[in-house]
C-alpha positions, 0 to 999 in steps of 0.5 A: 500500500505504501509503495502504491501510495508513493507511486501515485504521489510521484505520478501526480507531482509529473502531471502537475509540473507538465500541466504548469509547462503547458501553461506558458502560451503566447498571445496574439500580437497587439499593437501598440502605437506603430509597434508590434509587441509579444506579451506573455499572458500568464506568470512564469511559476516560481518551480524549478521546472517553470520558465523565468525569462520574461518577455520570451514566448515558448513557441515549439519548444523554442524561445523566441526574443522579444522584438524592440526598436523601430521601423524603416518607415518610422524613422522616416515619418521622424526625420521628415517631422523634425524636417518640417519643424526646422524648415519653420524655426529657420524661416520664422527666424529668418522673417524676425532678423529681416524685419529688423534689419529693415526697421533699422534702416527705416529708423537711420534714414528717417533720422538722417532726414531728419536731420536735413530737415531740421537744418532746413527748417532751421534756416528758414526761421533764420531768414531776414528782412530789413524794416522800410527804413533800414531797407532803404539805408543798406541799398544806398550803401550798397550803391555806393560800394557799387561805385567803388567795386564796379558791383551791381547795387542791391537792389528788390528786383526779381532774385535778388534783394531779401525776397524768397526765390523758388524755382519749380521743377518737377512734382513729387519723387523726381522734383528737383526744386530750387529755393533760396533766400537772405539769412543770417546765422551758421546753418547750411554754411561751411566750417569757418565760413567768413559769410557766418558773421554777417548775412548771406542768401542760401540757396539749395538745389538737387545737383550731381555729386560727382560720383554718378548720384544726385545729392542735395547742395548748398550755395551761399552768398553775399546779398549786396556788392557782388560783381556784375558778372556774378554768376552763384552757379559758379561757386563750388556746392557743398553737398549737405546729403547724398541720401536725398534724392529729391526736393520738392517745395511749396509755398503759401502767403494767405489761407483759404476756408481755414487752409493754407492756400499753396503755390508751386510758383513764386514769382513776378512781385512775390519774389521781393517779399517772403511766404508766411509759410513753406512746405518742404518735402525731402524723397530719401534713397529707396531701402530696396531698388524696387520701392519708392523713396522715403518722405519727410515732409515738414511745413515751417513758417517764417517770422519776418514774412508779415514784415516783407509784405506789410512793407510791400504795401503802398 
């Protein structure tokens, strides 16, 4: 009985350790995300018969590893995405570094006309106009250094005398206008210009400048005792900005329904006398060849314009 008894223990430890062999199967393949993974469905068992290699799948009698790692086609879907999201980094990068490199320029050349601007504006605020009386003391002094000089005496005729001269060339970005006028003070003149100490008429005009561009340029003289042979387009300009490209100029003596009422010309008895008011439009370089010029525009009013005219006045 006892020999029977061990026989069947032995036999029944056999069945049960084939049954927990039997018992490590594989599942059907699950996807998971773009990869195909093995799972085992059943703890592998603590018997010394058991199998302990996880991940593995007994298939045969054989073990199998379990597949790691990516596709082909994977890693191309990730490089062609890393791609596309640098091609976008680079272009927004590149559209921030142009627009301020474009603002930068836009700022340095709205500076430097302003700068012309201010010279301009500056040196109209500076013209002068002498009272009747004084008017009439300088001309006699003039003719009488006429006398001595054999230089023309200065007297209110058109272009010459204290009025203000404009000369229409042209309407906005090719106007090349001319504008001149008696002042006194530094502005529009040379280092150590003699002509600072005393006055002078200004006269600025879009020239050459000699290395192929048109530039804006500034001529002053004496008003009075010059030689009759005098001619200002024979002294040497002094180019005050190689930027400007344009000069465009109105004039105004008397407003209309509240608004200036604007002249392109200033002629016949208008040029012994001053406008009350001047609008000056400088046309800066393009920031790229294929766009229009920068405008600066600013309307300046004279102070002694009041005094020209109530001295016209019989």
């Amino acid at each position: 009985m006892i020999s029977q008894r061990r026989t069947t223990i032995a036999r029944d430890q056999k069945s049960e350790v084939r049954g927990q062999r039997s018992e490590v199967r594989c599942l059907p393949s699950v996807a998971l995300g773009r990869r195909r993974v093995r799972r085992l469905s059943s703890v592998v068992p603590a018997s010394p018969f058991g199998l302990r290699r996880a991940g593995c799948c007994l298939s045969s009698g054989a073990f199998i590893p379990r597949r790691a790692g990516f596709t082909l086609i994977e890693l191309l879907v990730a490089v062609a995405l890393m791609a596309m999201a640098m091609a976008m980094t680079f272009t927004t990068f590149y559209s921030v570094i142009k627009a301020w490199q474009r603002g930068s320029a836009m700022a340095a050349d709205l500076d430097h006309g302003e700068f012309v601007m201010q010279q301009i504006a500056y040196g109209l605020r500076s013209a002068f106009f002498p009272p009747a009386s004084a008017a009439t003391t300088a001309t006699n002094v003039a003719a009488t250094n006429a006398v001595a000089t054999n230089a023309a005496a200065a007297t209110p005729t058109a272009g010459s005398g204290y009025g203000f001269v404009l000369e229409d060339h042209g309407e906005g970005v090719g106007a090349e206008d001319l504008i001149s006028w008696v002042k006194t003070g530094a502005t529009l003149l040379g280092l150590n210009d003699p002509l600072v100490k005393g006055l002078h008429r200004v006269q600025l005009s879009m020239e050459d400048d000699g290395e192929g561009g048109r530039a804006i340029a500034a001529r002053a003289w004496r008003p009075y005792a010059n030689l009759l042979d005098f001619d200002p387009a024979d002294i040497p300009p002094r180019f005050i900005s190689s930027k400007v490209v344009g000069l465009n100029c109105r004039v105004a003596k008397e407003m209309k329904d509240g608004q200036w009422d604007w002249l392109d010309v200033w002629e016949d008895e208008a040029t012994n006398c001053l406008p009350l008011v001047v609008e000056i439009t400088l046309y800066l370089e393009p920031l790229e060849p294929d766009e229009p010029p920068v405008e600066v525009r600013r309307t300046t009013d004279i102070p002694v314009a009041p005094l020209s005219w109530s001295k016209a006045k019989p």
